[in-house]
N, CA, C and O atoms as a GROMACS GRO file, in nm:
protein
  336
    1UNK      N    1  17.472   5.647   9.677
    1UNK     CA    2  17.560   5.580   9.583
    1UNK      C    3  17.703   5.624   9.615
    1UNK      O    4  17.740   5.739   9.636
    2UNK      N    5  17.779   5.508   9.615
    2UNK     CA    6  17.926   5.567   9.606
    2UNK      C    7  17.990   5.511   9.489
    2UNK      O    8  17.923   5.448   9.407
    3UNK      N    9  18.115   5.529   9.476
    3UNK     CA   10  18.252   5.470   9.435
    3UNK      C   11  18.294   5.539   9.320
    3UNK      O   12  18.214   5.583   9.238
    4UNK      N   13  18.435   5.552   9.311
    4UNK     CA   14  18.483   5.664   9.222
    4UNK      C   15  18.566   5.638   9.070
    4UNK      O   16  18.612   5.720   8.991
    5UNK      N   17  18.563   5.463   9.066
    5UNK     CA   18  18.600   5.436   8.944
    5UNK      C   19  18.456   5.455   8.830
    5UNK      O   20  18.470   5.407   8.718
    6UNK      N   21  18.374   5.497   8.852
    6UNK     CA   22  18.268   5.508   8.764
    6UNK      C   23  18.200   5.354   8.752
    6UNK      O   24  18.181   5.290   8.649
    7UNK      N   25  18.169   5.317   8.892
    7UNK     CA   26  18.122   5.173   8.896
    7UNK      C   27  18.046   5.222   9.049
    7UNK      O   28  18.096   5.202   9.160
    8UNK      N   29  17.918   5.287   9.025
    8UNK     CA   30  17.829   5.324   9.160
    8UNK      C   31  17.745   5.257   9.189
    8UNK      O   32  17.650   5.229   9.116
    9UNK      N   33  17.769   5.203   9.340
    9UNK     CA   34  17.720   5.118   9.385
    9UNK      C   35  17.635   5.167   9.564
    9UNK      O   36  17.671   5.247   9.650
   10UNK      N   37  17.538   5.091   9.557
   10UNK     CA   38  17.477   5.107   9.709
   10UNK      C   39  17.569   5.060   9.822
   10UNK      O   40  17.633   4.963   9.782
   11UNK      N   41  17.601   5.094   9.951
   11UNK     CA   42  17.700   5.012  10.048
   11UNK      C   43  17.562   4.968  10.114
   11UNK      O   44  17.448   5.012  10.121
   12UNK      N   45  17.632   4.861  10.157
   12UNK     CA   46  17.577   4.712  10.218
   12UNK      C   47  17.474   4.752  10.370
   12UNK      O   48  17.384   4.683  10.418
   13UNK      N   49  17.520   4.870  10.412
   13UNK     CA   50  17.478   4.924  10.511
   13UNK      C   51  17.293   4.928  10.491
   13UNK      O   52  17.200   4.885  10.559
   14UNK      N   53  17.302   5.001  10.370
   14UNK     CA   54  17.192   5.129  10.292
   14UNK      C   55  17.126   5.017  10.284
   14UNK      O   56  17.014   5.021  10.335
   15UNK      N   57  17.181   4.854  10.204
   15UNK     CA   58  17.062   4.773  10.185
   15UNK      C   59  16.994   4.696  10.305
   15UNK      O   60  16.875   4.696  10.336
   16UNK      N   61  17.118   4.616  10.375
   16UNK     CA   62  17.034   4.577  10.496
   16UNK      C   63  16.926   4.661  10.583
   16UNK      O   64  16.834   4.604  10.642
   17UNK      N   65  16.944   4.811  10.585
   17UNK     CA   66  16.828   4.868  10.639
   17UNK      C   67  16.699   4.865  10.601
   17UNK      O   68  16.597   4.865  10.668
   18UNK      N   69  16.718   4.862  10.472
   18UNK     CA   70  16.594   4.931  10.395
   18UNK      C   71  16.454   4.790  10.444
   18UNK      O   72  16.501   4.679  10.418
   19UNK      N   73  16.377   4.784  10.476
   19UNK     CA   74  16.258   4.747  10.522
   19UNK      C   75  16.156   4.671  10.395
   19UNK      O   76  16.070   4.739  10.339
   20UNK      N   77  16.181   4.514  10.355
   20UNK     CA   78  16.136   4.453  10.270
   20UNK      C   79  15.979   4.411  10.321
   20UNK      O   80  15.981   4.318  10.402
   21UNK      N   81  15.864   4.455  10.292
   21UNK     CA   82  15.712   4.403  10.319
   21UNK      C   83  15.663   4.281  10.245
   21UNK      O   84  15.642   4.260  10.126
   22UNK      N   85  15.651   4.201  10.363
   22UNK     CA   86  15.583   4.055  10.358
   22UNK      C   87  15.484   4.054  10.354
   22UNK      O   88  15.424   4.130  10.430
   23UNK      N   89  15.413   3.973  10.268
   23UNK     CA   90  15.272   3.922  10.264
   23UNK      C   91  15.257   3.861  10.359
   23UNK      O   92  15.357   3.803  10.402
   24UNK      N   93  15.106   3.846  10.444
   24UNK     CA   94  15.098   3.784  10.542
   24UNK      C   95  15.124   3.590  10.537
   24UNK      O   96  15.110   3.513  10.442
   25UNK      N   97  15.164   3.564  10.671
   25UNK     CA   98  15.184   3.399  10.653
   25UNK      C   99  15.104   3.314  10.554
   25UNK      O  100  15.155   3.229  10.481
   26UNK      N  101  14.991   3.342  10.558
   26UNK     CA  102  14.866   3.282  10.480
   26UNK      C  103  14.868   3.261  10.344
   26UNK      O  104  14.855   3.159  10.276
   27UNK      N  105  14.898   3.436  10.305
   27UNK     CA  106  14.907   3.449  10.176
   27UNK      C  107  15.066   3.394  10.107
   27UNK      O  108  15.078   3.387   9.985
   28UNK      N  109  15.178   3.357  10.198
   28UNK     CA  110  15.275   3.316  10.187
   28UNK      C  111  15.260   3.194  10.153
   28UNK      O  112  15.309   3.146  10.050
   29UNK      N  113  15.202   3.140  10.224
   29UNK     CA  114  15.153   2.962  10.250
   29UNK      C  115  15.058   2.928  10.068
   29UNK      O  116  15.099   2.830  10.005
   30UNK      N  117  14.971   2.993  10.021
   30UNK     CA  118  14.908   3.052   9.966
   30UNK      C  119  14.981   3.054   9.819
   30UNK      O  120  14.930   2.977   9.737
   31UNK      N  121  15.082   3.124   9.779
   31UNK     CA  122  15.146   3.140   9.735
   31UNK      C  123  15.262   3.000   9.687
   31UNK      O  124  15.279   2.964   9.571
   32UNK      N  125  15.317   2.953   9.784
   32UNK     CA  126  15.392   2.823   9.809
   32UNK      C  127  15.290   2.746   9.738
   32UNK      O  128  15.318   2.665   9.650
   33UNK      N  129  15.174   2.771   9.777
   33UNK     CA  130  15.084   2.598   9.715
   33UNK      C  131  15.100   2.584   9.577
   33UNK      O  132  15.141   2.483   9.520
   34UNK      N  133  15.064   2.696   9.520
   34UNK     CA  134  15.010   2.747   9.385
   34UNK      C  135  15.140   2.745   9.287
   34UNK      O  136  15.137   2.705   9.171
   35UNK      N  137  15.258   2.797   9.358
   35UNK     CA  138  15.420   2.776   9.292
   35UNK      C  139  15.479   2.576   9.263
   35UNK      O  140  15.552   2.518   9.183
   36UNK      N  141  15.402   2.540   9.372
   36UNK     CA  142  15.462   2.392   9.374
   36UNK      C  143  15.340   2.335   9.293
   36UNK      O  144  15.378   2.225   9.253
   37UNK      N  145  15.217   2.358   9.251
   37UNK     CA  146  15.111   2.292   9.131
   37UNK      C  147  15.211   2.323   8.995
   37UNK      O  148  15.276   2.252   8.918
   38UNK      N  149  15.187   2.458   9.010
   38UNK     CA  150  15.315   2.490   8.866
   38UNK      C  151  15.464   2.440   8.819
   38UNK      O  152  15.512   2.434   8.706
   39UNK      N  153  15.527   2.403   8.961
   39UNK     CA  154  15.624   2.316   8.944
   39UNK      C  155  15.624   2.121   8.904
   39UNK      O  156  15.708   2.046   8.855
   40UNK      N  157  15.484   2.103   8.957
   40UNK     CA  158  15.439   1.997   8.912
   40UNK      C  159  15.386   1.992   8.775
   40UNK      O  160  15.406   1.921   8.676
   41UNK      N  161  15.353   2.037   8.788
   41UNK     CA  162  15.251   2.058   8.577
   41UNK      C  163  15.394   2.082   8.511
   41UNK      O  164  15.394   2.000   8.420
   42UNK      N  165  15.518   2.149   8.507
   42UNK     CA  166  15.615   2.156   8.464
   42UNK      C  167  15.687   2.026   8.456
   42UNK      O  168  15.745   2.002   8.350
   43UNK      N  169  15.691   1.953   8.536
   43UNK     CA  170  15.773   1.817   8.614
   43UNK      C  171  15.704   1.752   8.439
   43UNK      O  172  15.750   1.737   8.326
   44UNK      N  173  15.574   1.731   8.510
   44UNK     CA  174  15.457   1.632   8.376
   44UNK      C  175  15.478   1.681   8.277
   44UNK      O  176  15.535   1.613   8.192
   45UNK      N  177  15.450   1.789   8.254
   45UNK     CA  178  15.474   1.844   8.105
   45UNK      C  179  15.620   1.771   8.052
   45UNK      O  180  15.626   1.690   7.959
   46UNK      N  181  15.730   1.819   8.131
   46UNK     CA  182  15.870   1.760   8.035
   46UNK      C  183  15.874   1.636   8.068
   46UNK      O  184  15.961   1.577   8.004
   47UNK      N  185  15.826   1.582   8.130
   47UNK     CA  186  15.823   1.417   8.124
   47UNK      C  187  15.707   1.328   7.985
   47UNK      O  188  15.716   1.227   7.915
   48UNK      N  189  15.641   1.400   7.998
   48UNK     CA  190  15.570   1.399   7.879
   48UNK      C  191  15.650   1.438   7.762
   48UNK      O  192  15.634   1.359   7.669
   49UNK      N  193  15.717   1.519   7.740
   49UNK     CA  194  15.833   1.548   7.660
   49UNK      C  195  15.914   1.455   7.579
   49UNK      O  196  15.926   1.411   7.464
   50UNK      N  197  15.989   1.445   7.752
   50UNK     CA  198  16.070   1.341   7.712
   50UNK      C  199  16.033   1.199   7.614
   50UNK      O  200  16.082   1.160   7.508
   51UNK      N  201  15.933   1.147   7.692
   51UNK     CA  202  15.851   1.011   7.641
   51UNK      C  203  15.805   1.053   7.496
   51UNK      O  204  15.828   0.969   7.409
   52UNK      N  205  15.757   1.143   7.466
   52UNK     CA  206  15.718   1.145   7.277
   52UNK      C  207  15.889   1.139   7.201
   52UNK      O  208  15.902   1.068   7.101
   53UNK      N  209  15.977   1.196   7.240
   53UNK     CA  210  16.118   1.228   7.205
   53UNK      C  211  16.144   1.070   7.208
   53UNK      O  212  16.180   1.005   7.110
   54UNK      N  213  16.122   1.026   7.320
   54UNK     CA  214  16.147   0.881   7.292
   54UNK      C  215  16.088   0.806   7.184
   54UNK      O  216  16.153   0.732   7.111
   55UNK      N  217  15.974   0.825   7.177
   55UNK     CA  218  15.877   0.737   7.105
   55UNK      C  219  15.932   0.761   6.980
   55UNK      O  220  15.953   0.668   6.902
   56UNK      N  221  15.965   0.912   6.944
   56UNK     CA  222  15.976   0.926   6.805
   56UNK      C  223  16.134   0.869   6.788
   56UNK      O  224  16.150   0.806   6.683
   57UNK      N  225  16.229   0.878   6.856
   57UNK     CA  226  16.341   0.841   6.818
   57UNK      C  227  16.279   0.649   6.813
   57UNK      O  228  16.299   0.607   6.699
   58UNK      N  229  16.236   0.576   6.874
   58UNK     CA  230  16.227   0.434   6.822
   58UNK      C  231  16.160   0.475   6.748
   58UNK      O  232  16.214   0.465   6.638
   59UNK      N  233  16.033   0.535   6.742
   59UNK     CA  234  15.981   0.472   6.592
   59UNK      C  235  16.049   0.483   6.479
   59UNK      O  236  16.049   0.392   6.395
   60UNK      N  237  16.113   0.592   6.463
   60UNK     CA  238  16.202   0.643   6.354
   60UNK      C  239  16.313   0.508   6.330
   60UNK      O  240  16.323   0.434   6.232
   61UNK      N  241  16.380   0.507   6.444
   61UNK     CA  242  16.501   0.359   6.437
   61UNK      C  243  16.402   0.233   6.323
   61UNK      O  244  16.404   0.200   6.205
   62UNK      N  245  16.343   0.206   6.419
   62UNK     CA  246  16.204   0.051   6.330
   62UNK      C  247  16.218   0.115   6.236
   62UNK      O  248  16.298   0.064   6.157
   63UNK      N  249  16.148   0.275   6.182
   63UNK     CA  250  16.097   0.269   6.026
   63UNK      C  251  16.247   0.247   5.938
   63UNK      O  252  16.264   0.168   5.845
   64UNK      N  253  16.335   0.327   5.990
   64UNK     CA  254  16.448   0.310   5.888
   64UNK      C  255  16.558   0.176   5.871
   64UNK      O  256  16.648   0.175   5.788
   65UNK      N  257  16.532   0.070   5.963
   65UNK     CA  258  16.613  -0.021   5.984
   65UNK      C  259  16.503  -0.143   5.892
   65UNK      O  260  16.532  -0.261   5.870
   66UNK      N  261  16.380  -0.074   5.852
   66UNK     CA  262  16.307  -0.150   5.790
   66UNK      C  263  16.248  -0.300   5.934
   66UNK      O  264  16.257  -0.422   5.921
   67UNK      N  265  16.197  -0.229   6.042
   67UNK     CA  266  16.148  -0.370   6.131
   67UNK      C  267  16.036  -0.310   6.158
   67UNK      O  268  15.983  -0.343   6.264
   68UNK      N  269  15.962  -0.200   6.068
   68UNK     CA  270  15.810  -0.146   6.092
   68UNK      C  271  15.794  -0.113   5.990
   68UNK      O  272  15.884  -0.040   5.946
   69UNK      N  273  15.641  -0.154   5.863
   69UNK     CA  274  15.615  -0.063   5.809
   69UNK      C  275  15.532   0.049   5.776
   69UNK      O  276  15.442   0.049   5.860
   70UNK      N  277  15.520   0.124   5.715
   70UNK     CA  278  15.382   0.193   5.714
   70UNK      C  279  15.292   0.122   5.669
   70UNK      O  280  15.313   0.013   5.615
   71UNK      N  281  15.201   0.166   5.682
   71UNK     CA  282  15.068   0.096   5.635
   71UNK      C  283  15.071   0.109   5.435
   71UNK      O  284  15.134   0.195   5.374
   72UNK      N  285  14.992   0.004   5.374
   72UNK     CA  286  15.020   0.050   5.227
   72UNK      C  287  14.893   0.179   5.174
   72UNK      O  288  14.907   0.262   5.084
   73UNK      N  289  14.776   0.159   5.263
   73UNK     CA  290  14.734   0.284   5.238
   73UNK      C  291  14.792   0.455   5.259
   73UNK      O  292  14.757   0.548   5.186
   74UNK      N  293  14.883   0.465   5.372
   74UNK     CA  294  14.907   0.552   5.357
   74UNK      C  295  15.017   0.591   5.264
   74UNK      O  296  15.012   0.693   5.194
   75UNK      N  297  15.112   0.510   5.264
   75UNK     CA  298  15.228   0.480   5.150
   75UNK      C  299  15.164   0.528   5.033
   75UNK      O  300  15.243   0.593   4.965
   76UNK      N  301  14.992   0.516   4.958
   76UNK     CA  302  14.990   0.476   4.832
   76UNK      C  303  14.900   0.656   4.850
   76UNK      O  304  14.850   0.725   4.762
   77UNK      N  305  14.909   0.676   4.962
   77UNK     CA  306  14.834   0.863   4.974
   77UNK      C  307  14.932   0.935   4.908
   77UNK      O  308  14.903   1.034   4.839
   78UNK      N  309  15.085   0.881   4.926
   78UNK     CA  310  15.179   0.972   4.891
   78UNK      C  311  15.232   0.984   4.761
   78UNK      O  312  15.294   1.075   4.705
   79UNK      N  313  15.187   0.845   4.716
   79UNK     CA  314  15.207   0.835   4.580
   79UNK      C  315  15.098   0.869   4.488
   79UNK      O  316  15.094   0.828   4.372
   80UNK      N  317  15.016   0.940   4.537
   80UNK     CA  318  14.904   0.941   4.447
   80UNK      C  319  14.899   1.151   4.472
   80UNK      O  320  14.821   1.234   4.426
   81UNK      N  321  14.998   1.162   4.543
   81UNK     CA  322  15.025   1.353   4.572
   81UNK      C  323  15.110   1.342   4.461
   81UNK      O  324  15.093   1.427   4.374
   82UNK      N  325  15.201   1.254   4.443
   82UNK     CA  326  15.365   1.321   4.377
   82UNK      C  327  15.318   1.317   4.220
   82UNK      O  328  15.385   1.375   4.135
   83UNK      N  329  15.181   1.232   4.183
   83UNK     CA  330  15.155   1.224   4.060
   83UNK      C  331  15.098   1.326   4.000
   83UNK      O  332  15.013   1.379   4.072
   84UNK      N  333  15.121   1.406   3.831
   84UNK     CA  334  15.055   1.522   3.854
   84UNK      C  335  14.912   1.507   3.789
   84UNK      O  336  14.830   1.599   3.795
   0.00000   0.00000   0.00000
C-alpha cells in the first residue's frame, strides 16, 4: 500500500502481477450458457411485465371513461360487503 494523503492505495504494478485463476474453457463455455438462459428468462419476465402494465393501464382507461363495464354480478358482490 502506498500514498500519504491518507487515501492507500495498491500501485498498478502490484495488480497487473498478481495471477487471476481461470476456470477451464469448458467450464467457461459452461458458465456463458447458463448466464445467457438467465438473461433470457429476465428479457421474458420484464416483457411480461411490461404487457400486464399495459393491460392494466387500458383496462383501467375503458373502466373509467365508462367504454367497459363490470359485470353486474360482481358490482352487486360489493354492494352486498358495504351493507351491514
Amino acid at each position: 500500500m502506498e500514498g500519504t494523503t491518507g487515501r492507500q492505495r495498491l500501485p498498478k504494478a502490484v495488480v497487473v502481477s498478481l495471477p487471476i485463476p481461470l476456470p477451464p474453457l469448458s467450464e467457461q463455455h459452461e458458465i456463458a450458457r447458463i448466464l445467457q438462459t438467465v438473461d433470457r428468462r429476465i428479457e421474458a419476465e420484464e416483457a411480461y411485465a411490461r404487457a400486464a402494465q399495459e393491460l392494466f393501464r387500458s383496462l383501467l382507461h375503458e373502466l373509467m371513461t365508462a367504454k367497459r363495464r363490470l359485470p353486474a354480478e360482481f358490482v352487486a358482490r360489493f354492494q352486498q360487503e358495504e351493507q351491514p
